[in-house]
C-alpha positions in Angstrom: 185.2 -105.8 -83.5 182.8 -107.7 -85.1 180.8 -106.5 -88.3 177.9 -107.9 -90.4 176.2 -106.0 -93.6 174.2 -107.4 -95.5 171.9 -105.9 -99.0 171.4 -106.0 -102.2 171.6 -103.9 -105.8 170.1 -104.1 -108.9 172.6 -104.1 -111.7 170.9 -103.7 -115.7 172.9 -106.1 -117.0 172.5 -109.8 -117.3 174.0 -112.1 -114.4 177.2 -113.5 -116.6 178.3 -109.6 -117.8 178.2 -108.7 -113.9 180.0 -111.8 -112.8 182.8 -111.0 -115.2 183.1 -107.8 -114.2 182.9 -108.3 -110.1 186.1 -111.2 -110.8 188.1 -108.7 -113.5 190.9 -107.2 -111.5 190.8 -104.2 -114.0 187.5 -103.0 -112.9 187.4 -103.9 -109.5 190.7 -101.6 -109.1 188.2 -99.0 -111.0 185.4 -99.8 -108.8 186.7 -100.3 -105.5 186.9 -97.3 -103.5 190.5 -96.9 -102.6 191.7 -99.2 -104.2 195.5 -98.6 -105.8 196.1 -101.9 -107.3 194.5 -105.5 -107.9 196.3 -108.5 -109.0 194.8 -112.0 -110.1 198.0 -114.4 -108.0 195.9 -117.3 -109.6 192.7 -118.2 -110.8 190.0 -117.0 -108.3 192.7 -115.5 -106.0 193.7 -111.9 -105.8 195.8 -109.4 -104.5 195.2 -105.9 -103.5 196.5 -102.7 -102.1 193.7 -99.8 -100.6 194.6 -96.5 -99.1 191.3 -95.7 -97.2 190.3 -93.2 -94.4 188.3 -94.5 -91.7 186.6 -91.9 -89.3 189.7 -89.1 -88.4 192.0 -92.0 -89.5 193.5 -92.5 -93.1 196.1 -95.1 -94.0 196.9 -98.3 -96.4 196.1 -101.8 -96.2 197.5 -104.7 -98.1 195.0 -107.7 -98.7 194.1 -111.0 -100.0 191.2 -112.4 -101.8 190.1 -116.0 -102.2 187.3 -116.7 -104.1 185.5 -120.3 -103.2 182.2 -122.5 -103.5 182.0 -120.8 -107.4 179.0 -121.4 -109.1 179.4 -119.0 -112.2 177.4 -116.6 -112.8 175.2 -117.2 -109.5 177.1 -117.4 -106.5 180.4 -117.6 -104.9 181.9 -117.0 -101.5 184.6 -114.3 -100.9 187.6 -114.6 -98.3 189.2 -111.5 -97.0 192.3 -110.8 -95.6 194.3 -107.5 -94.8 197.0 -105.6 -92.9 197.9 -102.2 -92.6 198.5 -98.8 -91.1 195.2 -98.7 -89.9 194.6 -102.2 -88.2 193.8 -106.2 -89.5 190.6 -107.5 -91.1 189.5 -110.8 -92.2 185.8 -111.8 -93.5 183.6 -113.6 -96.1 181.0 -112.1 -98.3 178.5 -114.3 -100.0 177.5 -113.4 -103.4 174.0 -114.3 -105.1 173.4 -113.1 -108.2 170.2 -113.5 -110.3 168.4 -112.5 -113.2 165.7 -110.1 -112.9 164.6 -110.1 -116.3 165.8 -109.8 -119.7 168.0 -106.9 -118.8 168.8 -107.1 -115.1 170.3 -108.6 -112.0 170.1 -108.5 -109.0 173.5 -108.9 -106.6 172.9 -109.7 -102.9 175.8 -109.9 -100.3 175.9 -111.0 -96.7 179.0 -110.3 -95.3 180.7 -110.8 -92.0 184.0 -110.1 -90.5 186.5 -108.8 -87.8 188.5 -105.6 -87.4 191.3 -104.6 -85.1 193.9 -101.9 -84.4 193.5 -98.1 -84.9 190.4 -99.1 -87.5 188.1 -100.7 -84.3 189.0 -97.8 -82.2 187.1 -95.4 -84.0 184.0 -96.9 -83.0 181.2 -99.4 -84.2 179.2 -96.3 -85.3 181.8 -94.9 -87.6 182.7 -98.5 -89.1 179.5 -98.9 -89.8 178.6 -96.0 -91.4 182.2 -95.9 -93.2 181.0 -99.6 -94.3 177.8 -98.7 -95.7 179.4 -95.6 -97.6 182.2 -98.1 -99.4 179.2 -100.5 -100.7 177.4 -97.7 -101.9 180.2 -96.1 -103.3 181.5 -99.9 -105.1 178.2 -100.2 -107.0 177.4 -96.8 -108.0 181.2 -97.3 -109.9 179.8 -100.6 -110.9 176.5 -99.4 -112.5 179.2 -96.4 -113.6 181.2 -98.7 -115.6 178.2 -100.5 -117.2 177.1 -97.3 -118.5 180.3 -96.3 -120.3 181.0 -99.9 -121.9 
């Protein structure tokens, strides 16, 4: 099953303090719904462990992330790559970030990727909405974090 999502968040803090914090495995494991463990492998690629339900359907998923095309603190491109209970998944996510002003950024994301297994089966509708639910969930820890540093 194909999916594509794409948006964008407004972040108060400048463009370099959010790229720091969206490549630190420490708060992405904070941040990421799910998310059990992160580890850098190497500069710009991680490793990461999620135990997520989708729909009805709970289970874990081991994973990859390559970060490429870096542009620090404006843009990069994410590769994803996962296995689990639940299914496969492999995707990018383009990141843009810009300043807003003296005190704000803005973060956009346009993602696109492919699910199978159990995950797929649940149906586009559910993904979807499970999808939007994660994003929202990731930056409302991000802004979260921000606050208490």
């Amino acid at each position: 099953m194909k999916v594509k999502l794409s948006g964008s968040e407004t972040i108060e803090v400048m463009p370099e303090t959010l790229w720091d914090a969206i490549i630190d495995p420490r708060v992405l494991k904070k941040c990421i719904p799910g998310c059990e463990d992160v580890k850098e492998i190497s500069k710009g690629k991680y490793s990461m462990q999620l135990n997520l339900k989708v729909g009805a359907v709970g289970g874990s998923f081991e994973g990859k992330i390559n970060l490429s095309d870096l542009e620090p603190p404006n843009k990069c491109l994410l590769n994803v790559s996962g296995a689990g209970s639940l299914g496969t998944g492999s995707g990018t996510a383009r990141i843009n970030i810009f300043s807003n002003n003296t005190y704000s950024s803005n973060i956009e994301y346009d993602t696109e990727g492919e699910i199978g297994g159990l995950v797929a089966g649940v149906g586009q509708r559910i993904v979807y909405g499970v999808a939007r639910h994660l994003i929202k969930k990731f930056f409302s820890e991000i802004k979260s974090h921000f606050l208490k540093t």
